[in-house]
C-alpha positions, 0 to 999 in steps of 0.5 A: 717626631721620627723613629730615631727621635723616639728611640734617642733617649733609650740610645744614650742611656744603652751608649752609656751602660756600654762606656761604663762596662767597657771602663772597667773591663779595660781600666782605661778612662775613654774620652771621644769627641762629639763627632765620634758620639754622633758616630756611634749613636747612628750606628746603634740607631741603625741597629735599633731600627733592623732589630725593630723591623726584624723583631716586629709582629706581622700584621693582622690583616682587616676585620671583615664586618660580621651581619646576619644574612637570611634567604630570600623565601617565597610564600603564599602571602595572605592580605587581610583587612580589619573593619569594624562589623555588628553582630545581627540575627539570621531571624528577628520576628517581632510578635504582634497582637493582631486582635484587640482585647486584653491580655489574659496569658503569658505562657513562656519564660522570658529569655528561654528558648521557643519553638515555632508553633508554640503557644506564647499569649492569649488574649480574651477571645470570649468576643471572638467566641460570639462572633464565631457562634453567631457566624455559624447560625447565619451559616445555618440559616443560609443552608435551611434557605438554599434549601428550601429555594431549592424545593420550591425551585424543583417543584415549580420545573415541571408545573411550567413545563406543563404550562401550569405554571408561568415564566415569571414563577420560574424566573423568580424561583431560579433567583431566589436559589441561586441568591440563597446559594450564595449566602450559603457562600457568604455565610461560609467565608464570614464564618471561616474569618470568624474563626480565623480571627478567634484563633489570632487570640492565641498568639504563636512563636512563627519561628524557634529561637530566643524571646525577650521579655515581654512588651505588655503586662497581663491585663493590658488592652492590645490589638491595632488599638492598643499595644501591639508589640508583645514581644520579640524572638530572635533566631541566633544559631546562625548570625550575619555579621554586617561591616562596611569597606571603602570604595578604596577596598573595592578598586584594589580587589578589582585590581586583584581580580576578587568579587567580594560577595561573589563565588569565583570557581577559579580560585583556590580560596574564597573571602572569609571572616574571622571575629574578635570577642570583647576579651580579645579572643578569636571566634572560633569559627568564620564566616564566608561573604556572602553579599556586597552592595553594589552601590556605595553610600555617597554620605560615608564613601563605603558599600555594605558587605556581609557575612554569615556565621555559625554560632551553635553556642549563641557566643556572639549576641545580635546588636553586639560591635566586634572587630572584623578581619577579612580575607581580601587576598592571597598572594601565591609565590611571592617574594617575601623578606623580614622588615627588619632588612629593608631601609627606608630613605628619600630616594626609596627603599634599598637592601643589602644582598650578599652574593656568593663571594660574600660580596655587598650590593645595595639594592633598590626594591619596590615593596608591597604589603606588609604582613606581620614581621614579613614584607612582600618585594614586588620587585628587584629581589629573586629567590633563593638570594640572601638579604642581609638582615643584622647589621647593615648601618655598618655597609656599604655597597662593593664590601665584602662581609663575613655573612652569618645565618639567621634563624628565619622568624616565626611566620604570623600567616597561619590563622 
């Protein structure tokens, strides 16, 4: 339908409204013809369609699409990764009896701390005892004979240097002190392993820390033919913390040039640990690495790696799972924008840069890692462009956009 098809309802209704003022103004009844109608509709048509036109608003002219845009930044990006780690003491000593008898003493509470040197146990040492005195008898014995093979010795000399005694004398005197001489040796060390062995009777912390309970009850017969295990001691100031990493972990820190378990001078930061507590907690403190096995377990595909840890608190218990999260590498000056801006489709990902005439170029990226609400562009992106970060499903590469800022969110880099 045409313009002047629309308008030709209001033009007849206006040509009759002008008929019936000019009647009366004139008094005069006014028949036309059809011809002269069509001749008059056309005339007030073409005036219609030049009112139209004349009176008509201007156009507005297109709505550019309005996105949040953000800087392309650079940063040092930090990569970590998370493993599953066990909590084990600097120092686990097993406390053994070393001597048989029966149990007499427990001189400590359990669960307490010990300190090295300290009394724990004493076992009956009233046969040790025996065993000590009878050794230094014998002892006694061996010096009264040295002795005396001595002075016969001494004796004995000069008579054979006068020829009043004779070299069989002499011989024989010699043997019987240097054998004397000898027991006296003997009776000695066999005294020295008595005491010794009494003193095994009372048993001693080797080392400070934390005692479990103990092993054997007051009465019981321990010693090699007994129980042996008394009880355990455990140093926790200092923990290791023990994880394990695939052999896939260890290609790309090679990649990065990285050693895990190895110091490196040239590096600004070394590979730490940090834990997480059963209630979701952080560690306070963390852990340098200290060790990697240099062979992987050919049934789990993984190396052992260690870590050491403070623990002035004895917060974290040896035997305990937590989750660990380490360092693996830092990436300085790369390129990093939010997530949130990248497109993911089969031919790759993409982003929407503005330039500086506020034009839209679809970009193809290769990314790298990702860290927290931020991702790591290896390529395709320069510093210091905008990206666009809010409404992209609206674009298309060659638009121009009204580009608004966007406040950068909170970084989750900081530990």
């Amino acid at each position: 339908m045409n313009l002047i098809e629309k308008l030709q309802p209001y033009l007849q209704k206006l040509y009759a409204a002008v008929k019936k003022c000019y009647r009366k103004v004139s008094g005069i009844r006014i028949r036309l013809s059809n011809k002269s109608k069509v001749l008059i509709l056309a005339v007030l048509a073409a005036m219609a369609v030049g009112l139209y036109f004349l009176l008509r608003p201007e156009p507005l002219p297109p709505a550019l699409p309005v996105v949040g845009v953000e800087p392309v930044r650079t940063d040092d990006v930090r990569i970590y990764g998370e493993y599953v780690g066990r909590i084990r003491a600097q120092q686990f000593v097993e406390i053994r009896a070393r001597v048989e008898g029966y149990l007499e003493q427990m001189l400590f509470d359990e669960g307490t701390y010990v300190r090295k040197g300290q009394t724990l146990f004493i076992i009956d040492p009233k046969l040790y005892k025996a065993k000590v005195e009878r050794a230094k008898a014998q002892l006694n014995k061996a010096k009264a004979q040295a002795l005396k093979a001595e002075r016969d010795l001494n004796r004995i000399r000069p008579l054979y240097e006068h020829n009043a005694a004779s070299q069989l004398d002499l011989d024989n005197a010699i043997a019987l002190y240097e054998s004397s001489t000898a027991d006296v040796i003997v009776s000695e060390a066999d005294l020295t392993q008595a005491e010794l062995t009494l003193s095994y009777t009372s048993v001693h912390s080797p080392i400070s820390g934390y005692i479990s309970e103990r092993n054997a009850d007051i009465g019981t017969l321990v010693g090699p033919g007994g129980k042996s295990l008394l009880a355990t001691v455990v140093k926790s100031d200092t923990v290791q913390v023990d994880f394990s990493m695939t052999a896939l972990d260890y290609l790309r820190s090679k990649a990065r040039n990285v050693n895990i378990g190895h110091k490196d001078s040239t590096r600004t930061w070394d590979p730490y640990i940090t834990v997480t507590l059963a209630d979701g907690s952080k560690y306070p403190f963390r852990g340098l690495v200290d060790f990697a096995d240099p062979q992987v377990n050919p049934q789990t595909g993984t190396f052992s790696v260690r870590a050491e840890m403070a623990n002035p608190d004895h917060i974290l218990l040896p035997g305990q799972f937590t989750r660990v999260r380490l360092l693996l590498d830092v990436r300085e000056n790369a390129v990093v924008v939010p997530s949130k801006s990248i497109v993911i489709e089969k031919g790759g990902a993409h982003i929407f840069v503005v330039r500086a005439d506020s034009i839209v170029e679809k970009r193809f990226i290769e990314t790298g890692p990702e860290i927290g609400n931020n991702i790591v562009v290896e390529r395709g992106l320069a510093a210091d462009e905008r990206v666009v970060v809010e409404g992209y499903n609206k674009l298309s590469h060659g638009i121009k956009v009204s580009p608004v800022e966007v406040v950068p969110e909170q970084s989750e880099q900081a530990e």
